[in-house]
C-alpha positions as CSV (number, residue, x, y, z in Angstrom):
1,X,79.7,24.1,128.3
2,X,80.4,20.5,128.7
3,X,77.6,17.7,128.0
4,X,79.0,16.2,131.4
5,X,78.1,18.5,133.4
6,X,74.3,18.8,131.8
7,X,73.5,15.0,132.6
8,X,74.8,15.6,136.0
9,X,72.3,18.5,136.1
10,X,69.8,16.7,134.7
11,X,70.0,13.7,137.1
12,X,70.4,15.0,140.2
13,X,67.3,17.7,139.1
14,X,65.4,14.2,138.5
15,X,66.7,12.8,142.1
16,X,67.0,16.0,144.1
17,X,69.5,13.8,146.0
18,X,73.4,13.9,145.2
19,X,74.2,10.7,147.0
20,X,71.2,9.4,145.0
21,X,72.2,10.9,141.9
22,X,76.1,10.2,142.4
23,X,75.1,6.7,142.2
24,X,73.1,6.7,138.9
25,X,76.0,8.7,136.9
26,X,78.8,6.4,139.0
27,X,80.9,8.8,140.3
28,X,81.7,9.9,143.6
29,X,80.1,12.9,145.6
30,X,82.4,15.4,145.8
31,X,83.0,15.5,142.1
32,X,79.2,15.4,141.4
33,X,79.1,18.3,143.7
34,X,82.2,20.0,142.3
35,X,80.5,19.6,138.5
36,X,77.5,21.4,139.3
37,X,78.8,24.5,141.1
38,X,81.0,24.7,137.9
39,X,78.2,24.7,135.6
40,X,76.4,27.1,137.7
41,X,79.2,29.4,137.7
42,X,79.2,29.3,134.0
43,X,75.5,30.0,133.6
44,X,75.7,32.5,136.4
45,X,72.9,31.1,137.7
46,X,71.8,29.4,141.3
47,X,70.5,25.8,139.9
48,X,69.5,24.4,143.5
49,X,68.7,25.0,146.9
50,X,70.6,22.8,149.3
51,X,68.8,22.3,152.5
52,X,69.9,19.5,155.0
53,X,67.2,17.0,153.4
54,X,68.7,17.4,149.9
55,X,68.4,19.8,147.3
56,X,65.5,21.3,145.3
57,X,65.0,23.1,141.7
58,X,65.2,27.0,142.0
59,X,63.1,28.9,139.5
60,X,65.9,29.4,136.9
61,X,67.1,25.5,137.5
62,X,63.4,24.5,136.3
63,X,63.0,26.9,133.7
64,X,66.6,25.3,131.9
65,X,66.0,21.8,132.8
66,X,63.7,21.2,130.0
67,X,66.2,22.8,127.3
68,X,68.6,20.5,129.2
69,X,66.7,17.5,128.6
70,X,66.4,18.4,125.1
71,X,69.8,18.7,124.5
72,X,70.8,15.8,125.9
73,X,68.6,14.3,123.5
74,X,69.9,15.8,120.9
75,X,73.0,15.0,121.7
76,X,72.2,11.0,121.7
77,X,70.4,11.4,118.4
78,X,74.0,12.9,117.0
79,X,75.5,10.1,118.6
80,X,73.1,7.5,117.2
81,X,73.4,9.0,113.6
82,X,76.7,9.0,113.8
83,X,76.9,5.2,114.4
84,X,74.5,4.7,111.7
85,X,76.7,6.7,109.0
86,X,79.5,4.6,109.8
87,X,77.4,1.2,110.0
88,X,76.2,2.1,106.4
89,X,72.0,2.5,107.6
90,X,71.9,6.0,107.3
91,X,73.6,9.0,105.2
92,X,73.6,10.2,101.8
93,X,74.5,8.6,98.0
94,X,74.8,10.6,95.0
95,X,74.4,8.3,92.6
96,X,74.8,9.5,88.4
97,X,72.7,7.3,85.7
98,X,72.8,6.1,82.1
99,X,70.0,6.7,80.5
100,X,69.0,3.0,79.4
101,X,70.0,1.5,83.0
102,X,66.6,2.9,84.0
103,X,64.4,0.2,81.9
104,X,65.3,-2.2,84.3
105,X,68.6,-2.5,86.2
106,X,68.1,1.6,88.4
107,X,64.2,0.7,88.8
108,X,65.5,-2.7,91.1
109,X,68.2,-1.7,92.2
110,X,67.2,1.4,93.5
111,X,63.8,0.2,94.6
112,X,65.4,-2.9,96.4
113,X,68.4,-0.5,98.4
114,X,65.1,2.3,100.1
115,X,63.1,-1.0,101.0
116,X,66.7,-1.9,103.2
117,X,68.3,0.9,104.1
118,X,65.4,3.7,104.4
119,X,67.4,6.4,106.4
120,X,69.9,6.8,103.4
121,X,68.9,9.8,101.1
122,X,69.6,9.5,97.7
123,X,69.9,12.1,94.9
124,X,70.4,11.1,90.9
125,X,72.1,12.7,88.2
126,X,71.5,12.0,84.4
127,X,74.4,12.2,82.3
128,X,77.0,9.6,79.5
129,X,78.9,7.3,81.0
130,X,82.1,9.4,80.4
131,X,81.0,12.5,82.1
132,X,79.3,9.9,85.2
133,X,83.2,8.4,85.2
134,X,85.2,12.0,85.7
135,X,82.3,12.9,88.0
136,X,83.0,10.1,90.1
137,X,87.0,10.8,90.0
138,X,86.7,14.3,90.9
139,X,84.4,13.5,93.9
140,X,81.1,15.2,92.8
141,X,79.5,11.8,92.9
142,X,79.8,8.7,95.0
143,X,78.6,6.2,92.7
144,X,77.9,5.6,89.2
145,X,75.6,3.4,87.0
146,X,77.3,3.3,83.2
147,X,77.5,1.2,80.1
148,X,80.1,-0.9,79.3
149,X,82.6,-0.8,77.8
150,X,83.9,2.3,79.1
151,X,87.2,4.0,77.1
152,X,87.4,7.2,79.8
153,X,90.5,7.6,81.7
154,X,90.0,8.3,85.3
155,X,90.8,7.0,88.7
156,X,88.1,4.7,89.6
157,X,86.8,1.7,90.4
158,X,84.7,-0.7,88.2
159,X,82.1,-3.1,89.2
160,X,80.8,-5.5,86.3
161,X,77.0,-5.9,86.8
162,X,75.0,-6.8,84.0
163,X,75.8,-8.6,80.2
164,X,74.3,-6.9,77.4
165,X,74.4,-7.6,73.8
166,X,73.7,-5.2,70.5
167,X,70.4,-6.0,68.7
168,X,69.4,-4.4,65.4
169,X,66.1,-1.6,65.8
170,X,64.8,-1.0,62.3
171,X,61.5,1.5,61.5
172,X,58.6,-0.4,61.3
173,X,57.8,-1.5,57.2
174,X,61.3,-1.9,56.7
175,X,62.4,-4.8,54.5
176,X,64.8,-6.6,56.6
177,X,61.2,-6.7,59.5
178,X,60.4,-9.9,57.9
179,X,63.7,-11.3,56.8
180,X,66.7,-13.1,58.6
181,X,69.4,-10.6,59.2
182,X,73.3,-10.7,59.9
183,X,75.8,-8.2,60.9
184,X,77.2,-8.5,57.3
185,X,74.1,-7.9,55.6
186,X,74.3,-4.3,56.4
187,X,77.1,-2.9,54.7
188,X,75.5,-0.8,52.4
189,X,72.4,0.5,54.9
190,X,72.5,3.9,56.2
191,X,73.3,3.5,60.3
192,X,72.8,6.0,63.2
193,X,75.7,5.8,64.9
194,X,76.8,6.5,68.7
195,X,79.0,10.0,69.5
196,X,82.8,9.6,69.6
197,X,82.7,11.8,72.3
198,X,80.0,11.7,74.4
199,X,79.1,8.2,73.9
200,X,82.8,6.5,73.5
201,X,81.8,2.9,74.7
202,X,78.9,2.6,73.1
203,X,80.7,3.8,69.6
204,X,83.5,2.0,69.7
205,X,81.6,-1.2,70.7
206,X,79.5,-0.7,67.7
207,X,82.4,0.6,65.0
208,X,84.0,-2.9,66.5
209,X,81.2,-4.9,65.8
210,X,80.9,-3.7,62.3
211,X,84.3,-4.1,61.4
212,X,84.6,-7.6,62.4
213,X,81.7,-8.1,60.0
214,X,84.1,-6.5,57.2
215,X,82.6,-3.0,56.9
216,X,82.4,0.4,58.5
217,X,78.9,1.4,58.9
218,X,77.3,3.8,56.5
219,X,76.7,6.8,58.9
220,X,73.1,9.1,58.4
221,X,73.1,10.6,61.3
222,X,74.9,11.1,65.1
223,X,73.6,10.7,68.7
224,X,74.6,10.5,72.0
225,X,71.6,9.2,74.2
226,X,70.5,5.8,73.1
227,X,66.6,7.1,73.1
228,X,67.6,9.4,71.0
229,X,69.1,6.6,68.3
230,X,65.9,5.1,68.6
231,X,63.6,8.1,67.8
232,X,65.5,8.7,64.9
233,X,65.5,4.9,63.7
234,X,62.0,5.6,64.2
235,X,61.5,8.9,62.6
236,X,63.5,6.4,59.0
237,X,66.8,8.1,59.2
238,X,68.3,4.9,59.4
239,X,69.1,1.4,61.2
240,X,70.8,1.5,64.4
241,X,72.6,-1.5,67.1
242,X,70.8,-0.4,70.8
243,X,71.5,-2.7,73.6
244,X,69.1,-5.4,74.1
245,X,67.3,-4.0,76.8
246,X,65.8,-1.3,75.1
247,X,63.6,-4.0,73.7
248,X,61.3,-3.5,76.1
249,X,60.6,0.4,75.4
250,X,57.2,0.4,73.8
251,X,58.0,1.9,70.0
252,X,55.1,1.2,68.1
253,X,57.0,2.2,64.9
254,X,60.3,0.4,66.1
255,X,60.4,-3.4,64.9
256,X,63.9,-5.2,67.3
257,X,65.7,-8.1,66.2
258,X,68.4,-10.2,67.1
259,X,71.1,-10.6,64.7
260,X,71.8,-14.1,63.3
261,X,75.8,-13.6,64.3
262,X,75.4,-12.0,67.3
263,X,77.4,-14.6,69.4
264,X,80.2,-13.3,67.4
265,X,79.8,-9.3,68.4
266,X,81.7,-7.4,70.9
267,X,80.0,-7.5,74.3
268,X,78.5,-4.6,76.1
269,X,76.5,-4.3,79.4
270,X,76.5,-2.5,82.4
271,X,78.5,-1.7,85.4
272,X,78.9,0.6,88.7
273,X,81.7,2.6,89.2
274,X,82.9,4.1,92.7
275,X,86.2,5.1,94.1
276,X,87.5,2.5,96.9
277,X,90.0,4.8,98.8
278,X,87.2,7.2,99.5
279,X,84.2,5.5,99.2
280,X,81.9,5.2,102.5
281,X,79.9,2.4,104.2
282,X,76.7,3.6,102.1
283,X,78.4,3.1,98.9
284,X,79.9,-0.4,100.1
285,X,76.5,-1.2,100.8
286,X,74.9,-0.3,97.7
287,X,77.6,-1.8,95.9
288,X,77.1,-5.2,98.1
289,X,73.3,-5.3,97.0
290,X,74.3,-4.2,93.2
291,X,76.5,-7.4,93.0
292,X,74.0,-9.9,95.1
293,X,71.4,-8.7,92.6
294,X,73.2,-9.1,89.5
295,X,74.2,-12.8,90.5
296,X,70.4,-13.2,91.4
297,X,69.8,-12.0,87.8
Protein backbone atom coordinates (compact mmCIF):
# COMPACT_ATOMS: atom_id res chain seq x y z
CA UNK A 1 0.00 0.00 0.00
CA UNK A 2 1.48 3.18 -1.13
CA UNK A 3 1.42 6.41 1.22
CA UNK A 4 0.48 8.16 -2.26
CA UNK A 5 -2.40 6.89 -2.71
CA UNK A 6 -3.63 7.43 1.12
CA UNK A 7 -3.21 11.32 0.86
CA UNK A 8 -5.04 11.20 -2.27
CA UNK A 9 -7.77 9.33 -0.29
CA UNK A 10 -7.49 11.51 2.40
CA UNK A 11 -7.90 14.76 0.33
CA UNK A 12 -10.39 14.12 -1.93
CA UNK A 13 -12.49 12.44 1.38
CA UNK A 14 -11.81 16.11 2.78
CA UNK A 15 -13.01 17.85 -0.61
CA UNK A 16 -15.51 15.20 -1.95
CA UNK A 17 -14.50 16.95 -5.26
CA UNK A 18 -11.69 15.40 -7.56
CA UNK A 19 -11.21 18.53 -9.66
CA UNK A 20 -11.06 20.20 -6.15
CA UNK A 21 -8.86 17.68 -4.71
CA UNK A 22 -6.66 17.23 -7.97
CA UNK A 23 -5.73 20.73 -7.46
CA UNK A 24 -4.63 20.59 -3.73
CA UNK A 25 -2.20 17.33 -4.38
CA UNK A 26 -1.17 19.04 -7.99
CA UNK A 27 -1.78 16.43 -10.25
CA UNK A 28 -4.09 15.97 -12.96
CA UNK A 29 -7.58 14.29 -12.81
CA UNK A 30 -7.31 11.26 -14.49
CA UNK A 31 -4.38 10.08 -12.43
CA UNK A 32 -6.16 11.22 -9.11
CA UNK A 33 -8.99 9.13 -10.46
CA UNK A 34 -6.81 6.26 -11.63
CA UNK A 35 -4.99 6.33 -7.80
CA UNK A 36 -8.06 5.83 -5.99
CA UNK A 37 -9.70 2.93 -7.94
CA UNK A 38 -6.21 1.31 -7.38
CA UNK A 39 -6.30 1.67 -3.74
CA UNK A 40 -9.83 0.55 -3.63
CA UNK A 41 -9.04 -2.44 -5.53
CA UNK A 42 -6.35 -3.24 -3.06
CA UNK A 43 -8.50 -2.80 0.01
CA UNK A 44 -11.41 -4.46 -1.81
CA UNK A 45 -13.40 -1.98 -0.73
CA UNK A 46 -15.91 0.78 -2.47
CA UNK A 47 -14.32 4.13 -0.84
CA UNK A 48 -16.93 6.60 -2.62
CA UNK A 49 -19.98 7.15 -4.25
CA UNK A 50 -19.67 9.10 -7.50
CA UNK A 51 -22.85 10.92 -8.37
CA UNK A 52 -22.84 13.67 -11.11
CA UNK A 53 -22.33 16.51 -8.23
CA UNK A 54 -19.11 14.78 -6.92
CA UNK A 55 -18.39 12.07 -4.77
CA UNK A 56 -19.31 11.21 -1.15
CA UNK A 57 -17.80 8.78 1.80
CA UNK A 58 -19.39 5.28 1.71
CA UNK A 59 -19.63 3.53 5.14
CA UNK A 60 -16.36 1.57 4.85
CA UNK A 61 -14.52 4.97 3.27
CA UNK A 62 -15.46 6.74 6.68
CA UNK A 63 -14.81 4.10 8.94
CA UNK A 64 -10.75 3.95 7.32
CA UNK A 65 -10.43 7.52 6.87
CA UNK A 66 -9.60 8.21 10.34
CA UNK A 67 -6.82 5.28 10.48
CA UNK A 68 -5.82 7.09 7.25
CA UNK A 69 -5.39 10.26 8.73
CA UNK A 70 -3.45 8.74 11.47
CA UNK A 71 -1.12 7.24 9.30
CA UNK A 72 -0.38 9.88 7.43
CA UNK A 73 0.56 11.37 10.55
CA UNK A 74 2.60 8.93 11.43
CA UNK A 75 4.23 8.90 8.56
CA UNK A 76 5.30 12.78 8.81
CA UNK A 77 6.37 12.21 12.37
CA UNK A 78 8.92 9.41 10.75
CA UNK A 79 9.75 11.89 8.34
CA UNK A 80 10.35 14.71 10.88
CA UNK A 81 12.44 12.35 13.15
CA UNK A 82 14.31 11.28 10.64
CA UNK A 83 15.46 14.84 9.67
CA UNK A 84 16.18 15.48 13.24
CA UNK A 85 18.59 12.33 13.60
CA UNK A 86 20.44 13.55 10.84
CA UNK A 87 20.47 17.35 11.96
CA UNK A 88 21.85 16.10 15.34
CA UNK A 89 18.46 17.28 17.66
CA UNK A 90 17.13 14.05 18.24
CA UNK A 91 18.51 10.23 18.68
CA UNK A 92 20.44 8.39 21.02
CA UNK A 93 24.24 8.60 22.79
CA UNK A 94 25.78 5.99 24.75
CA UNK A 95 28.10 7.68 26.43
CA UNK A 96 30.81 5.43 29.07
CA UNK A 97 32.38 7.50 32.18
CA UNK A 98 35.47 7.66 34.44
CA UNK A 99 34.64 7.60 37.67
CA UNK A 100 36.33 11.03 38.80
CA UNK A 101 34.95 12.98 35.50
CA UNK A 102 31.70 13.09 37.51
CA UNK A 103 32.86 15.75 40.28
CA UNK A 104 32.66 18.27 37.82
CA UNK A 105 33.42 17.91 34.02
CA UNK A 106 29.98 14.78 33.32
CA UNK A 107 27.72 17.02 35.86
CA UNK A 108 28.23 20.21 33.11
CA UNK A 109 28.61 18.72 30.42
CA UNK A 110 25.90 16.54 30.58
CA UNK A 111 23.64 18.99 32.21
CA UNK A 112 24.50 21.68 29.59
CA UNK A 113 23.90 19.02 26.22
CA UNK A 114 19.71 17.90 27.76
CA UNK A 115 19.12 21.85 28.33
CA UNK A 116 20.09 21.94 24.13
CA UNK A 117 19.34 19.15 22.61
CA UNK A 118 16.27 17.63 24.82
CA UNK A 119 15.04 14.93 22.21
CA UNK A 120 18.39 13.04 22.37
CA UNK A 121 18.27 10.11 24.95
CA UNK A 122 21.26 9.33 26.65
CA UNK A 123 22.33 6.18 28.51
CA UNK A 124 25.88 5.97 30.74
CA UNK A 125 28.15 3.27 31.46
CA UNK A 126 30.72 3.22 34.37
CA UNK A 127 33.85 1.63 33.63
CA UNK A 128 38.38 2.49 33.34
CA UNK A 129 39.39 4.37 30.79
CA UNK A 130 40.88 1.29 29.05
CA UNK A 131 37.80 -0.82 28.98
CA UNK A 132 35.63 2.88 27.94
CA UNK A 133 38.52 2.96 24.95
CA UNK A 134 37.97 -0.83 23.40
CA UNK A 135 34.24 -0.15 24.04
CA UNK A 136 34.27 2.63 21.96
CA UNK A 137 36.44 0.74 19.03
CA UNK A 138 34.28 -2.17 19.05
CA UNK A 139 31.13 -0.07 18.64
CA UNK A 140 29.27 -0.78 21.95
CA UNK A 141 29.57 2.85 22.78
CA UNK A 142 29.49 6.14 20.90
CA UNK A 143 31.34 8.22 23.04
CA UNK A 144 33.59 8.19 25.89
CA UNK A 145 34.70 10.38 28.86
CA UNK A 146 38.37 9.06 30.19
CA UNK A 147 41.54 10.23 31.91
CA UNK A 148 44.46 11.03 30.34
CA UNK A 149 46.93 9.83 29.55
CA UNK A 150 45.58 6.84 27.88
CA UNK A 151 48.27 3.82 27.00
CA UNK A 152 45.30 1.40 25.29
CA UNK A 153 45.60 0.58 21.78
CA UNK A 154 42.47 0.95 19.79
CA UNK A 155 41.10 2.60 16.84
CA UNK A 156 39.77 5.85 18.02
CA UNK A 157 39.59 9.18 18.15
CA UNK A 158 40.81 11.57 21.00
CA UNK A 159 39.54 14.80 22.05
CA UNK A 160 41.75 16.72 24.81
CA UNK A 161 39.27 18.43 27.16
CA UNK A 162 40.38 19.21 30.44
CA UNK A 163 44.29 19.73 32.28
CA UNK A 164 44.64 17.97 35.40
CA UNK A 165 47.50 17.73 37.68
CA UNK A 166 48.51 15.01 40.61
CA UNK A 167 48.18 16.34 44.21
CA UNK A 168 49.24 14.37 47.24
CA UNK A 169 45.97 13.02 49.61
CA UNK A 170 47.38 11.98 52.95
CA UNK A 171 45.00 10.61 56.22
CA UNK A 172 44.22 13.21 58.28
CA UNK A 173 47.02 13.54 61.51
CA UNK A 174 49.56 12.64 59.27
CA UNK A 175 52.93 14.47 59.63
CA UNK A 176 53.55 15.83 56.35
CA UNK A 177 49.46 17.69 57.07
CA UNK A 178 51.31 20.60 58.43
CA UNK A 179 54.65 20.48 56.68
CA UNK A 180 55.82 21.66 53.08
CA UNK A 181 56.06 18.59 50.87
CA UNK A 182 57.93 17.66 47.56
CA UNK A 183 57.69 14.78 45.18
CA UNK A 184 61.16 13.74 46.56
CA UNK A 185 60.36 13.76 50.02
CA UNK A 186 58.43 10.56 49.68
CA UNK A 187 60.72 7.99 48.86
CA UNK A 188 60.62 6.04 51.77
CA UNK A 189 56.52 6.49 52.49
CA UNK A 190 54.29 3.60 51.83
CA UNK A 191 52.08 4.70 48.46
CA UNK A 192 48.73 3.24 47.09
CA UNK A 193 49.34 2.87 43.81
CA UNK A 194 47.08 2.81 40.47
CA UNK A 195 46.44 -0.94 38.66
CA UNK A 196 48.76 -1.74 35.71
CA UNK A 197 45.97 -3.11 34.20
CA UNK A 198 42.89 -1.66 34.71
CA UNK A 199 44.14 1.79 35.44
CA UNK A 200 47.26 2.06 32.91
CA UNK A 201 47.21 5.93 32.51
CA UNK A 202 46.77 6.73 35.69
CA UNK A 203 49.80 4.26 36.84
CA UNK A 204 52.10 5.01 34.54
CA UNK A 205 51.50 8.81 34.99
CA UNK A 206 52.15 8.31 38.60
CA UNK A 207 55.26 5.62 38.34
CA UNK A 208 56.52 8.58 35.83
CA UNK A 209 56.21 11.20 38.22
CA UNK A 210 58.01 9.30 40.92
CA UNK A 211 60.79 8.34 38.98
CA UNK A 212 61.62 11.72 37.75
CA UNK A 213 61.79 12.61 41.46
CA UNK A 214 64.54 9.64 41.71
CA UNK A 215 62.49 6.88 43.32
CA UNK A 216 59.92 4.20 42.65
CA UNK A 217 57.21 4.47 45.04
CA UNK A 218 57.01 2.23 48.02
CA UNK A 219 53.73 0.24 47.17
CA UNK A 220 51.11 -0.77 50.37
CA UNK A 221 48.46 -1.55 48.48
CA UNK A 222 46.72 -1.68 44.71
CA UNK A 223 43.48 0.02 43.20
CA UNK A 224 41.85 0.63 40.26
CA UNK A 225 39.01 3.32 40.87
CA UNK A 226 40.53 6.58 42.13
CA UNK A 227 37.71 6.62 45.10
CA UNK A 228 38.88 3.70 45.99
CA UNK A 229 42.73 5.07 46.52
CA UNK A 230 41.24 7.59 48.50
CA UNK A 231 39.27 5.36 50.97
CA UNK A 232 42.16 3.59 51.55
CA UNK A 233 44.55 6.75 52.06
CA UNK A 234 41.81 7.29 54.31
CA UNK A 235 41.39 4.10 56.10
CA UNK A 236 46.05 4.90 56.74
CA UNK A 237 47.16 2.29 54.39
CA UNK A 238 49.19 4.85 52.86
CA UNK A 239 49.77 8.19 50.72
CA UNK A 240 48.44 8.30 47.42
CA UNK A 241 48.83 11.09 44.02
CA UNK A 242 44.75 11.62 42.97
CA UNK A 243 44.09 14.14 40.39
CA UNK A 244 43.38 17.46 41.56
CA UNK A 245 39.83 17.45 41.14
CA UNK A 246 39.15 15.06 43.69
CA UNK A 247 39.81 17.85 46.05
CA UNK A 248 36.56 18.77 46.18
CA UNK A 249 35.14 15.17 47.45
CA UNK A 250 34.25 15.97 50.98
CA UNK A 251 36.78 13.41 53.12
CA UNK A 252 36.64 14.50 56.46
CA UNK A 253 39.65 12.19 57.28
CA UNK A 254 41.51 13.13 53.85
CA UNK A 255 43.88 16.24 54.37
CA UNK A 256 44.91 17.37 49.98
CA UNK A 257 47.96 19.14 49.10
CA UNK A 258 49.73 20.44 46.42
CA UNK A 259 53.12 19.38 45.94
CA UNK A 260 55.94 22.01 46.03
CA UNK A 261 57.43 20.49 42.49
CA UNK A 262 54.47 19.88 40.96
CA UNK A 263 55.19 22.10 37.81
CA UNK A 264 57.69 19.55 37.21
CA UNK A 265 55.23 16.28 37.15
CA UNK A 266 53.88 14.49 34.20
CA UNK A 267 50.52 15.97 33.18
CA UNK A 268 47.22 14.20 33.37
CA UNK A 269 43.58 15.39 32.64
CA UNK A 270 40.72 14.44 30.78
CA UNK A 271 39.55 13.80 27.33
CA UNK A 272 36.60 12.34 25.06
CA UNK A 273 37.00 9.70 22.83
CA UNK A 274 34.77 8.77 19.72
CA UNK A 275 35.31 7.10 16.43
CA UNK A 276 35.12 9.79 13.38
CA UNK A 277 34.40 7.32 10.52
CA UNK A 278 31.29 6.20 12.25
CA UNK A 279 30.35 8.61 14.55
CA UNK A 280 26.78 10.41 13.98
CA UNK A 281 25.49 14.04 14.14
CA UNK A 282 24.60 13.50 17.95
CA UNK A 283 28.12 12.64 18.86
CA UNK A 284 29.50 15.62 16.63
CA UNK A 285 27.34 17.68 18.59
CA UNK A 286 28.21 16.63 21.92
CA UNK A 287 31.66 16.62 21.00
CA UNK A 288 31.14 20.42 19.64
CA UNK A 289 29.70 21.50 23.14
CA UNK A 290 32.56 19.30 25.09
CA UNK A 291 35.22 21.52 23.30
CA UNK A 292 33.27 25.01 23.49
CA UNK A 293 32.96 24.21 27.21
CA UNK A 294 36.38 23.23 27.95
CA UNK A 295 37.67 26.53 26.20
CA UNK A 296 35.01 28.33 28.34
CA UNK A 297 36.65 26.60 31.31
Amino acid sequence: MELRRIRHFVVLAETLNFHKAAEKLHIAQPPLSVSIQKLEAELGLALFLRNPKGVSLTEEGAHILPLSIRLLQAAEQVEQTALEIREGTNGSLRIGIVGSTTQQLFQKLVSAFRTSYPKISLSFSEATSTQIVQAVSSGKLDIGLIRTPILASADVNMQILENDHFILALPEGHPLATQTVRLSDLADIPFIVYSSEHARGLHYAMMAACQSAGFSPKVSQVAVQVQTVLSLVESNFGLALVPSVMENINRYRIIYKRLEDESTIKRIGYGLVYRQETESMATSRFRALASDMSVRT
